[in-house]
C-alpha positions in Angstrom: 29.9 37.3 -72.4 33.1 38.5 -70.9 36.3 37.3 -71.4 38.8 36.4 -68.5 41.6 37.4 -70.4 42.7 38.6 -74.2 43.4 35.1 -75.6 40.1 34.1 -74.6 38.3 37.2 -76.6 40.9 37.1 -79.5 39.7 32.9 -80.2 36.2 33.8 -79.9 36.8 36.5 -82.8 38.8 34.4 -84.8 35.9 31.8 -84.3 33.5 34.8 -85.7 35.3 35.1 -88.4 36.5 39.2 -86.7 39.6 38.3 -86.8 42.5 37.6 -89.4 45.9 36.2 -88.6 48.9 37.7 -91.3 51.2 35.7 -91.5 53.8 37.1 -93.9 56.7 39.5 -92.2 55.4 43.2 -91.8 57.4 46.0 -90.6 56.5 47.4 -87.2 57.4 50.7 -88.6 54.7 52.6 -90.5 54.2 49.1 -92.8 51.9 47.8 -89.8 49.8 51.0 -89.5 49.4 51.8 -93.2 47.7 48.5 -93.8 45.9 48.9 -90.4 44.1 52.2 -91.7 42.9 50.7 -94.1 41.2 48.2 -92.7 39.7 50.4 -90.2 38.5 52.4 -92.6 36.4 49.2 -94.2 35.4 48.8 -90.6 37.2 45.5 -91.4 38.3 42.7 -88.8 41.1 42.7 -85.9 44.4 41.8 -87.3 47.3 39.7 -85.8 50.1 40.4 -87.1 52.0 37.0 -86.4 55.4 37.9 -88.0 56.8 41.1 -87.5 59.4 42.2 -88.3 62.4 42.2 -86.0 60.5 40.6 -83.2 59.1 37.0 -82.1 56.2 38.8 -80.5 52.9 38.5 -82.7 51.1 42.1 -82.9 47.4 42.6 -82.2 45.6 45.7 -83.8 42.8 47.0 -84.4 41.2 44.5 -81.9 37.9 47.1 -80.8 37.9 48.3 -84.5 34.2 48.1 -84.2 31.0 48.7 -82.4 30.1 44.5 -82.8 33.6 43.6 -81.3 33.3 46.6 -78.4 29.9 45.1 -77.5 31.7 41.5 -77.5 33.8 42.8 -75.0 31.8 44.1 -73.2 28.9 41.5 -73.0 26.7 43.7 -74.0 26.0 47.5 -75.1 27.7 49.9 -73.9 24.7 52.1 -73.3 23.4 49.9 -70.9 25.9 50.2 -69.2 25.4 53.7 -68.9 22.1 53.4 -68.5 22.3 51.0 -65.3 24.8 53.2 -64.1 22.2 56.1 -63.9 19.1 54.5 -62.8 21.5 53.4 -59.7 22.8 57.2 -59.1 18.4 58.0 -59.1 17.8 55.2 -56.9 20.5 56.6 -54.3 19.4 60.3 -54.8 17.6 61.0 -52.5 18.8 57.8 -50.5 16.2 55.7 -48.2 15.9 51.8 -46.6 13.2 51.5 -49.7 15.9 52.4 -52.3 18.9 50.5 -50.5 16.3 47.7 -50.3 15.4 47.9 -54.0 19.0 48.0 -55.5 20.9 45.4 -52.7 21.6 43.3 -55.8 23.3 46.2 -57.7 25.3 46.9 -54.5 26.4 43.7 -53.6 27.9 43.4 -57.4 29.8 46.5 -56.8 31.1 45.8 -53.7 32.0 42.3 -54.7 33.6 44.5 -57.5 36.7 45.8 -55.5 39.9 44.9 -56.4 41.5 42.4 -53.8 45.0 42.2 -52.7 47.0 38.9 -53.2 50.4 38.0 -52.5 51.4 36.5 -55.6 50.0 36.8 -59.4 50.6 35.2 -62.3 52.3 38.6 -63.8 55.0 38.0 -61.3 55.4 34.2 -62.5 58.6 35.8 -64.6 60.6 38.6 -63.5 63.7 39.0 -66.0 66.0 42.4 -67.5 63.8 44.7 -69.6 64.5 44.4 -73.0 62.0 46.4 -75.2 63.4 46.5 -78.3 62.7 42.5 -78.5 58.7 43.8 -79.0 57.1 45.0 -82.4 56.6 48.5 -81.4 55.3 50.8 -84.3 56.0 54.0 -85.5 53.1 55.2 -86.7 53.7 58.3 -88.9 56.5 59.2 -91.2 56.6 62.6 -89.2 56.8 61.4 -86.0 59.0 61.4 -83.3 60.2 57.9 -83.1 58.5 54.2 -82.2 55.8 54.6 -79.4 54.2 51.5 -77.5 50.4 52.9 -77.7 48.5 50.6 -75.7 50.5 50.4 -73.0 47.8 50.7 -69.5 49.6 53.1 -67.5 49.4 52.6 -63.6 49.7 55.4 -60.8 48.6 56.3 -57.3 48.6 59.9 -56.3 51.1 60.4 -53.8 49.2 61.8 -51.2 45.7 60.3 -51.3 46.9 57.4 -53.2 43.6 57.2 -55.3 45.1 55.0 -58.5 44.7 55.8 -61.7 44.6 53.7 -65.3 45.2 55.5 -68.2 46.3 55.0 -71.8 49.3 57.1 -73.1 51.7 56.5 -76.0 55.2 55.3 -74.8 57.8 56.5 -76.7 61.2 53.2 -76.6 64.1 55.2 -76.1 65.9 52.2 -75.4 65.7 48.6 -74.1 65.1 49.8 -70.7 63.8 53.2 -70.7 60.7 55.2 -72.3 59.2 58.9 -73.0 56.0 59.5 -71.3 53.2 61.0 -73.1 50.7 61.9 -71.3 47.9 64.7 -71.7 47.5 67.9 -69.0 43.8 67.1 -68.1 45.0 63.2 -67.6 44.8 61.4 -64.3 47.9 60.3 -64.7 49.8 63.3 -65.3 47.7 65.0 -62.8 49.9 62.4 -60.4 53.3 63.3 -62.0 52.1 67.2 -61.5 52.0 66.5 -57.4 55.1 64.0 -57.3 57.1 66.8 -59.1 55.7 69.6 -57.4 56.4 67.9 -53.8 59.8 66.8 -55.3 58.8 63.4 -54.7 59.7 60.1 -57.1 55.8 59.1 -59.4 56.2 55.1 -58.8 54.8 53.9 -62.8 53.6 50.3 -63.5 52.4 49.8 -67.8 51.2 46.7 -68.9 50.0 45.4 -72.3 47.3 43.1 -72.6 44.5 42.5 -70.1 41.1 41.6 -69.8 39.1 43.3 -72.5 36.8 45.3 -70.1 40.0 46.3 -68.5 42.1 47.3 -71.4 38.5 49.6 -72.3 38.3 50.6 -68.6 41.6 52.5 -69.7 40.3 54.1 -72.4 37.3 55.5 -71.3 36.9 59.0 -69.7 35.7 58.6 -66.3 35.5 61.0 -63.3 38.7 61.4 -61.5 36.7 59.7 -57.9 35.9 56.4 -60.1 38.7 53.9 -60.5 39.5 52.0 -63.7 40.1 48.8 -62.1 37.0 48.8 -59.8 34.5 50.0 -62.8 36.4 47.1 -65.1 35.3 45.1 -62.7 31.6 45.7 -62.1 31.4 46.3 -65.4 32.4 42.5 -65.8 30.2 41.2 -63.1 27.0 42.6 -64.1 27.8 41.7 -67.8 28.4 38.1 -66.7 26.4 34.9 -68.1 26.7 31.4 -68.0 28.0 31.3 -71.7 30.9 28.6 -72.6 34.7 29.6 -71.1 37.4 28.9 -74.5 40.8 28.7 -74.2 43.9 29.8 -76.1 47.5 30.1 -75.8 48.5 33.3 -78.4 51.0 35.6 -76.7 51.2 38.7 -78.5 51.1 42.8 -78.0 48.1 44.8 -78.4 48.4 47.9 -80.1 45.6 50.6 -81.0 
């Protein structure tokens, strides 16, 4: 079933025994990711990381470590997914009343899909200072270039057609206020920053970390520049719907890769 939010998916793992809580201290920096690897590598469970060090904020890692917990996310397999996904773009191609007619119930879940504006959220219930150094961010490697935030969903509308874009990219803390972009050539994102720069215009940025699972996927995967993240994480989650039981927990923590 889908999750409404990340507390909800990371009780059902714990619940599933896919999830294991450390609770001794753990240094953000490369102590965090050496143990990580290895339980990757074991195709072992998601890890929260409850006391790290330096920081009050409990770590999440390796939370889609595996195809089980990616398919708990998702509700089901991905490759239905997929597979709905095309038998919808044959249905449409060529188009007629008989295949409108046929698919109405596909159509109705996509356009009860888009995302809606509101005039208050509950991501705007605090609004304090920046202060990044007060989170767990890792440095992964011993070689590398300092301590990068790497699930950080990265928000951006192109300037002139504003089509948004979500995308992942590893966000290097320079300081409690202020981070180092890295984000690839052939990326959404960056293709934004190319315009903005190019018309000598400002690139507005929104990250956040931690979402809905479908969402925080949505980010990941590589879709065609035309389809949006948000409205695809949300189809995605209405067609994988069911009437299984809702669960509630209260864990605040960061996600990490």
């Amino acid at each position: 079933m889908p999750f409404d939010d990340l507390q909800q998916f990371v009780h059902h793992l714990e619940q599933k025994g896919q999830l294991k809580r450390v609770r001794a201290e753990v240094d953000p920096e490369l102590e965090v990711t050496e143990i990580t690897q290895r339980v990757i590598r074991e195709e072992g469970p998601a890890l929260l990381f409850e006391n790290p060090k330096g920081s009050s904020t409990p770590l999440l890692m390796n939370l889609f470590g595996t195809m089980n917990r990616v398919k708990s996310a998702l509700g089901r397999d991905p490759a239905e997914i997929g597979q709905e996904l095309i038998q919808s773009a044959r249905a449409f191609n060529p188009s007629s009343l008989k295949s409108i007619w046929q698919s109405r119930k596909l159509l109705w879940r996509g356009l009860s899909a888009r995302p809606k504006k509101v005039r208050s959220a509950i991501c705007q219930e605090v609004s304090e200072s920046p202060d990044l150094l007060r989170l767990p961010v890792l440095k992964c490697w011993p070689g590398d270039a300092g301590r990068f935030i790497t699930y950080g969903m990265v928000l951006t509308q192109h300037p002139s057609t504003q089509r948004r874009n979500v995308g992942l990219y590893r966000l290097q803390v320079f300081g409690s206020d202020s981070t180092g972009m890295h984000w690839q050539s052939m990326k959404g994102g960056r293709g934004h920053y190319w315009y903005a720069e190019e018309s000598g215009q400002d690139l507005e940025v929104a990250v956040f970390i931690g979402a809905d699972p479908i969402l925080m996927m949505a980010a990941v995967l590589p879709l065609p520049e035309e389809v949006d993240e948000i409205s695809f994480a949300g189809f995605s989650a209405r067609t994988s719907r069911s009437n299984g039981t809702r669960e509630n927990n209260q864990h605040a923590c960061t996600c990490e890769r």
